[in-house]
N, C-alpha and C positions, 0 to 999 in steps of 0.2 A: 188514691190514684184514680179510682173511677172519676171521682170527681170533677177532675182537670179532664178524662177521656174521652167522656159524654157528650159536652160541651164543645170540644174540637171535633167530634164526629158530627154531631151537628151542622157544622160549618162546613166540614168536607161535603155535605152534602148540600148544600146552599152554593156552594162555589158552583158544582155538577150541574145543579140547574141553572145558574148563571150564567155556562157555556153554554149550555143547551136550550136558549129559552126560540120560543117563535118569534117570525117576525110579522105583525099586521100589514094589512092596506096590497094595494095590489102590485105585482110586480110587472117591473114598465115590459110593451112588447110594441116597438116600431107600428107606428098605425096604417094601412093600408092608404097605398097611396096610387090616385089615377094618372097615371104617367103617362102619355101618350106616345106612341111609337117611333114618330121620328118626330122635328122640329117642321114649322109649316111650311118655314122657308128656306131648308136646307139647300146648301152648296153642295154641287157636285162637284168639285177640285177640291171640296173640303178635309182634310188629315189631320190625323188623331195624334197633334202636337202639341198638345195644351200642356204637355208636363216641361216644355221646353221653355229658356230665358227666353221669351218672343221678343220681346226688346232689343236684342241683339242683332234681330234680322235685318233691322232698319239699317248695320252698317255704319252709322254713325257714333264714335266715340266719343263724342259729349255729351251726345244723349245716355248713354252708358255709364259715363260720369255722372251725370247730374242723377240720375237712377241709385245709381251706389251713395252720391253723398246724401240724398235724401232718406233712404235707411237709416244710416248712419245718425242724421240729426234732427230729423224729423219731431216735433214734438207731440204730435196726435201718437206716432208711435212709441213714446219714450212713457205716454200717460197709461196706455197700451198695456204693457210690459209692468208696471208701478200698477195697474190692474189686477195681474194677474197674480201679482205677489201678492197681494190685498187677501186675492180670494183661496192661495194657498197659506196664508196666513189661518185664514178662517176656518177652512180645512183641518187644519194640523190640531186647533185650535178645539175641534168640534170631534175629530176622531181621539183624541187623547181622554176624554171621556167615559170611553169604553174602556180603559183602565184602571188599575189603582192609582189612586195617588197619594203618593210617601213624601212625608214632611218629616223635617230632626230639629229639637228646638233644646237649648242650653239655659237653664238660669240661675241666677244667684240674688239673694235676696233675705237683708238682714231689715227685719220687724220688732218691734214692742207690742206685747199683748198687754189690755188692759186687767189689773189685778180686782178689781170690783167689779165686772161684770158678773152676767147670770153662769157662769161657769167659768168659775174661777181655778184658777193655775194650781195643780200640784204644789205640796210641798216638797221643797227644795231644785224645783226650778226656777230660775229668773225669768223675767219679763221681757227681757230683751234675749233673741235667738236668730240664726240663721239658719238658712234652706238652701240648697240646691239639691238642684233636676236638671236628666237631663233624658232627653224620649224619643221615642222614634215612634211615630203617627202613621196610620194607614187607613183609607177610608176608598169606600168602593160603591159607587150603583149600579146593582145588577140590571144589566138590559133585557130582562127574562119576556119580554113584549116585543123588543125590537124597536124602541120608539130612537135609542139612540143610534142603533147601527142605520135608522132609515134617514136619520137627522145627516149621520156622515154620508149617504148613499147621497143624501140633497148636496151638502157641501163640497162634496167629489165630482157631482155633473155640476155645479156651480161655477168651480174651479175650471172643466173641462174648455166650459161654452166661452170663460175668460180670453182664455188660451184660442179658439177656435176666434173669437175677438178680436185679436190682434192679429191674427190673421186673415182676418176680413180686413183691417184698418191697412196692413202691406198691400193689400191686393188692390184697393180705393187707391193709395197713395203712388203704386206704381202706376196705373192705368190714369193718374191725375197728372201726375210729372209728364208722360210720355204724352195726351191730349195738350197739356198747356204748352209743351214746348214744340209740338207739330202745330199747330195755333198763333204762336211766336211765327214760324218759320214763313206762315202762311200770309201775317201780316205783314215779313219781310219783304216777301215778294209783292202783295199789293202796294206797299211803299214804294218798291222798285219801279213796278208798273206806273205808277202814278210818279215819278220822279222823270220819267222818261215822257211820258203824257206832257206833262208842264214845260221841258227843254223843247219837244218838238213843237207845241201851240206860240211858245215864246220866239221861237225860230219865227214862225208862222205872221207874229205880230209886225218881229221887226221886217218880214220883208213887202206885208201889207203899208206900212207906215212910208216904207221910201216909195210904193207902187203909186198912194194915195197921193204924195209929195208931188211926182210925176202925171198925175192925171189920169194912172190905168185902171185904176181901181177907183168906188165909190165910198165914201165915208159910209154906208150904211156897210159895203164888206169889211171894213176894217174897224167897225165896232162890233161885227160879230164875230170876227178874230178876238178881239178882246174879250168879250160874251167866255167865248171857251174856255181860254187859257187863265182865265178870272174862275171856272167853275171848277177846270182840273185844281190848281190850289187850292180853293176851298175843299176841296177833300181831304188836303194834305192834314191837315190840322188829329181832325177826327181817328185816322189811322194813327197817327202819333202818339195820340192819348190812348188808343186801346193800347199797341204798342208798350207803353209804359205798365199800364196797368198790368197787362198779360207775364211784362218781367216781375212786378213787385207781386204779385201772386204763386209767381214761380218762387219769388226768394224767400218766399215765406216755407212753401212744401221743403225747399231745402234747410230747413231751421236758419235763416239767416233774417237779417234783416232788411227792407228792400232795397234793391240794387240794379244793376245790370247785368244779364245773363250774357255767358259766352254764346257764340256760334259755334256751329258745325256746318253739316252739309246743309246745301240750299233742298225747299221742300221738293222739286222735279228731281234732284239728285238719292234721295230716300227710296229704299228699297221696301216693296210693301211686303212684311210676313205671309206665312202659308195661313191658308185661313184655317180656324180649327175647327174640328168636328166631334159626334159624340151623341151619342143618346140621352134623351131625356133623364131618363132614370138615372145615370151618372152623376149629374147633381148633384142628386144627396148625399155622395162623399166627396165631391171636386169642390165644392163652393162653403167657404169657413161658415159665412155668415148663413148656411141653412143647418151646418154642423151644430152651431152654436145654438141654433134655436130648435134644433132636436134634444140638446143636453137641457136645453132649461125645461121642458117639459120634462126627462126622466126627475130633473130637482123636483116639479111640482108635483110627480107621482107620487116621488118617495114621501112628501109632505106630508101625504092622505094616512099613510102607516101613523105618522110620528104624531098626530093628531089621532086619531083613534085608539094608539096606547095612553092614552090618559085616561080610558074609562076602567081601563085595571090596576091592580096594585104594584106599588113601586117598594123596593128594598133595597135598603143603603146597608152596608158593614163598616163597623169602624174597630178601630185596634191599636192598642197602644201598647210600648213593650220601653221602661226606661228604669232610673234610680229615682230614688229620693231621699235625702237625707241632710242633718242639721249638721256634718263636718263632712270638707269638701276630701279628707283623709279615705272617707269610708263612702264613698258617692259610689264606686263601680264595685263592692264589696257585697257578696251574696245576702246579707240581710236587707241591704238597701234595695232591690229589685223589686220594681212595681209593673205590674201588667193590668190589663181590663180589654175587652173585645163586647160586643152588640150588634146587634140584628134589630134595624127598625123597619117595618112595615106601616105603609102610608096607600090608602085609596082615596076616592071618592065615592060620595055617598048623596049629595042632592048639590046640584052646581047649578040651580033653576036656566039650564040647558047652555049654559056657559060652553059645557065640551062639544058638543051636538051643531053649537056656535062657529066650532075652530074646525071642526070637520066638515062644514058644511064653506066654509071659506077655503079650503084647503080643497077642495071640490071643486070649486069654482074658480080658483086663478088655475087647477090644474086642464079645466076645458078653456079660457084662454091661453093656456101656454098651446095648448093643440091646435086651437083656430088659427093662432099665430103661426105655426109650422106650415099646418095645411095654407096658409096664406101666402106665404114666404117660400113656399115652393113654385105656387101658381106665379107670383112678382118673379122667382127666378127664371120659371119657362119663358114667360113676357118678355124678360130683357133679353135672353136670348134669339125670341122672333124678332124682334124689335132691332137688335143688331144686324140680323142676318137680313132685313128686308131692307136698311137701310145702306148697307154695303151694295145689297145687291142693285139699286136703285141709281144709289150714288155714282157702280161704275157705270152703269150705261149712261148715265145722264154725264160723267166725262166725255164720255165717248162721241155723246152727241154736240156738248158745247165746244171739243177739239177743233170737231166740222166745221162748226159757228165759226169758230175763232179764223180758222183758215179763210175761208170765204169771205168774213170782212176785211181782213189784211188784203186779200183780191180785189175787192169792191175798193176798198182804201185808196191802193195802187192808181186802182182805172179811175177812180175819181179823180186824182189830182195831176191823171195827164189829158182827163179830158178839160179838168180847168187849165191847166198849163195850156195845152192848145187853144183854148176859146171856145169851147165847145160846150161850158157849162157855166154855171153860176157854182162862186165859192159856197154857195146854202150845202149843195150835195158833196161835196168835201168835208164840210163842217159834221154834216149829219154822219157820213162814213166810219169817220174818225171815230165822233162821239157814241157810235156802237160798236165800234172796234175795243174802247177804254171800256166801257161796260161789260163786255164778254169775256175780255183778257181778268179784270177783278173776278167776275163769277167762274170763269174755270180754275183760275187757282185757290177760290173758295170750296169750290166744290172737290178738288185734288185733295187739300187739306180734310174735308169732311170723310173720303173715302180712307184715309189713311187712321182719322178718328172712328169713325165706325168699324177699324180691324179692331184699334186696342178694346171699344165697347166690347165688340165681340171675344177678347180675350178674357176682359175683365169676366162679363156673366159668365163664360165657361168655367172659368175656378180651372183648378185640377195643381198636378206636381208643382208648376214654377212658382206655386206661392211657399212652400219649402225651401224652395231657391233663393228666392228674395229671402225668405224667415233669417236665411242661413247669412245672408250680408248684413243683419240687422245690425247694431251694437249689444250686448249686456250690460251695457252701462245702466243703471237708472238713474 
């Protein structure tokens, strides 16, 4: 009795320290970060609406469409997702380690033994016999170092930053949809403008052409009527091609293949969101993509552990508990019972600095994964300034080209009744005009730009609405 008791107290206590073993290498702790107090170019009408569907503000229902069916089909987001399974795959994969693992194996097996070998057969058994087994396996490595629970602690922030991944990739893909299709909008309107440029120069031609007919006019005015109305269509071209280009770039963000996008409202008809605001410091839990590269530093922490348990000893248990026997009658019958259990221990002893090797690399992707952070936060601030100085630039530079615009529609006017009266040469008509079309394309370029520099500025804010979007994705993979 002792026999068999010794041996399993043994083991009970080999288990005891296998729950209880330590774990190496150091445990992650958030690195100090220089956060600066406010943003350089912060809005005063700025509100802390970042958690909201901003998208929505605009008002426009196809944009709201095309927003939804690009979650939907997107394929940077579907690889995304097909990502994150990967690295919960690997996960699952790397924590089931810390476990036993039981295997049952059945077999049957009729043999001939040879009668002239160096150990020859009983008398009065035959040469020809059968076996069956049938066992139940158990095998375990104790993590008494920690090297595996800090291997899953890597695969768990592996998993996290995936996850934190795809949620950068929604928040790139919403703020792409909404810039390409305010962009679209924007080229519609200088198409307009330019469609209306070219009817009025062409008005312009044919009434130089009967003026010229008549004697009022000089063929040098009436080839620079031509001059213009020859220069407004050549623009027509170039806007067409972006034009296309700007849809088949859109029907791609919506997983389709390129096309023609619907309309909605015209870009003067778009309502600009509130702008958002927020403190620096927010960041680092509003924006996935610095989430994400906080979790891949905790992996490479934990790294440091699971490379420095190599320089201690490792112990495996194995256990088998099944039958065996030569009739399948007597296979689960108390003399047929076979068991065997072990404890192997395994170190290192001279690795001519092989381990010293893997910790010292395990060191150094974990000081880049930091520099990366600490980097990734400084690019996060940036794109923040950088939105916020560009909004704020952009509006007044509307503001000031509105003026423009007004005052050459004025000059416009007066020029072409002091040529109607005789009072001037058609040159200042001409030139009127042709600053009038120049101003009217750069305000509604720069309309478009301010309405691009809110969603920049949504984008770099991060915060709740990428949960929002998260939540219209598909599950499909």
């Amino acid at each position: 009795m002792n026999d068999v008791r010794t041996p399993w107290s043994l083991l009970s206590l080999v288990l005891a320290l296998g729950l209880s073993g330590c774990v190496l290498g150091p445990d992650y702790a958030r690195p100090k970060i220089d956060s600066p107090q406010s943003f350089r170019f912060e809005q005063k009408d700025a509100s802390n609406l970042a958690n909201s569907a901003w998208w929505e503000q605009f008002h426009d229902p196809v944009l709201n469409n095309l927003i939804a069916v690009a979650l939907q089909e997107n394929k940077d987001v579907r690889i995304a997702a097909a990502r994150v399974e990967q690295f919960r795959g690997q996960f699952e994969t790397t924590r089931s380690q810390l476990f036993p693992q039981v295997g049952a194996g059945v077999s049957a097996e009729r043999q001939r033994a040879s009668q002239v070998g160096p150990q020859p057969l009983p008398s009065g058994i035959g040469p020809v016999f059968n076996q069956y087994q049938a066992s139940l396996s158990v095998s375990w490595e104790l993590d008494l170092f920690g090297q595996l629970r800090r291997q899953t602690e890597a695969a768990n922030a592996n998993l996290l930053a995936s996850e934190e991944g795809r949620r950068a990739t929604i928040l790139s893909l919403v703020a792409s949809v909404a810039s390409s299709y305010i962009n679209l909008r924007d080229l519609d309107r200088q198409l307009a403008i330019t469609n209306a440029t070219i009817a009025s120069r062409a008005g312009a031609v044919k009434v130089f052409t009967q003026r010229f007919s008549g004697g009022a006019v000089s063929q040098m005015e009436l080839a620079q009527s031509q001059s213009e109305y020859e220069a407004a269509l050549a623009t027509m071209p170039q806007i067409q091609i972006q034009i296309a280009q700007q849809e088949n770039a859109l029907s791609v963000l919506l997983g389709r293949n390129p096309g023609p996008i619907l309309r909605g409202r015209e870009l003067a008809e778009l309502t600009p969101p509130v702008v958002p605001g927020g403190l620096p410091s927010d960041l680092l839990e509003r924006r996935p993509d610095l989430l994400a590269a906080e979790q891949n530093l905790v992996a490479a922490n934990a790294l440091i552990g699971a490379a420095r348990a190599e320089y201690f000893p490792s112990i495996s248990l194995t256990g088998l508990l099944g039958s065996l026997s030569g009739e399948s009658s007597k296979l689960f019958t108390g003399p047929a019972r076979v068991w065997s259990y072990a404890a192997n221990l395994g170190m290192p002893i001279f690795t001519a600095g092989g381990i010293a090797g893997q910790v010292k690399q395990a060191e150094a992707q974990q000081q880049q994964a930091l520099f990366q952070y600490q980097k990734s936060i400084q690019v996060a601030f940036q794109e923040v300034d950088d939105a916020l100085i560009t909004l704020q630039k952009s509006r007044e530079q509307l503001v000031t080209q509105n003026r423009q615009v007004d005052a050459l529609r004025t000059y416009a006017r007066l020029a072409r009744l002091r040529f109607d009266g005789g009072y001037t040469s058609y040159i200042e008509v001409l030139d009127a005009e042709r600053s009038l079309f120049s101003a009217e394309l750069n305000y509604t370029q720069t309309q478009g730009a301010v309405f691009v520099s809110l969603v920049n500025l949504y984008k770099a804010m991060g915060g709740g609405w990428v949960v929002k979007a998260e939540q219209m994705t598909s599950n499909d993979l």
